[in-house]
N, C-alpha and C positions, 0 to 999 in steps of 0.2 A: 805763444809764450815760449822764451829763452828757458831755457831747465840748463841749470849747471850742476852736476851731482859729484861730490866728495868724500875722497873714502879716505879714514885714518884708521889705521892698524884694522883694517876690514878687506874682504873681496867678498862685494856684492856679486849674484849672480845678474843673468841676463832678463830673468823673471820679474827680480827684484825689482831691478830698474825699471823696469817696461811698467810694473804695477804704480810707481809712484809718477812715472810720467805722465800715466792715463787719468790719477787722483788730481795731479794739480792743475792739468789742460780743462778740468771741468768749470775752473774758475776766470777761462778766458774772457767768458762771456762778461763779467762786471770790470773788464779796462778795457776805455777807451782807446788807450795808446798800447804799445808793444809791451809786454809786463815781462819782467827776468825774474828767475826764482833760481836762487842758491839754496842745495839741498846736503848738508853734512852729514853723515854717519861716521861714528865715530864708536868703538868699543871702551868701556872699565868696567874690567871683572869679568863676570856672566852679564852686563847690557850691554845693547845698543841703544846708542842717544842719536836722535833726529833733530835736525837745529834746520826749518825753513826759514829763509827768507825771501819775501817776495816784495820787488820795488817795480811799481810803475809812477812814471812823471814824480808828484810830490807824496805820491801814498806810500809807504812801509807795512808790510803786516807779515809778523814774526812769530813763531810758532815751536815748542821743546816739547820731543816727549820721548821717555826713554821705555823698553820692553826688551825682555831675553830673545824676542825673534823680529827682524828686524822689517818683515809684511807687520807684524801688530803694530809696531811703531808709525807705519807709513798709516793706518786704518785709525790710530789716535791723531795722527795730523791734522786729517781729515775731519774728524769733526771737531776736534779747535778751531780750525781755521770757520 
């Protein structure tokens, strides 16, 4: 899976990143074809907001969740998704 990760008014660490890379690669296994996942973070206020999106072929499945730390965010993706 493609992971594209986006930071607005944020600087993820190298952690950070690597944790939600290892979250969303778990989900390779149910696409057939090459899956891409856009991954936003974005700050207002005291949050951070997580905005997944993952397309393969004709599937979408899209995913918000906001927390003051921005691993809890990635860990509520997670089980949304």
């Amino acid at each position: 899976m493609k992971i594209n990760i986006v930071e607005r008014k944020i600087n993820l660490t190298d952690s950070t990143k690597e944790k939600l890379e290892n979250k969303l690669s778990k989900f390779d296994k149910f696409f057939k074809t090459d899956a891409e996942a856009t991954a936003t973070f974005k700050t207002q206020k005291d949050k951070v907001f997580l905005e997944v999106c993952i397309s393969a072929g004709d599937m979408l499945i899209r995913a918000e969740a906001d927390d003051p730390d921005a691993k809890s965010a990635i860990d509520k993706i997670d089980d949304i998704i």
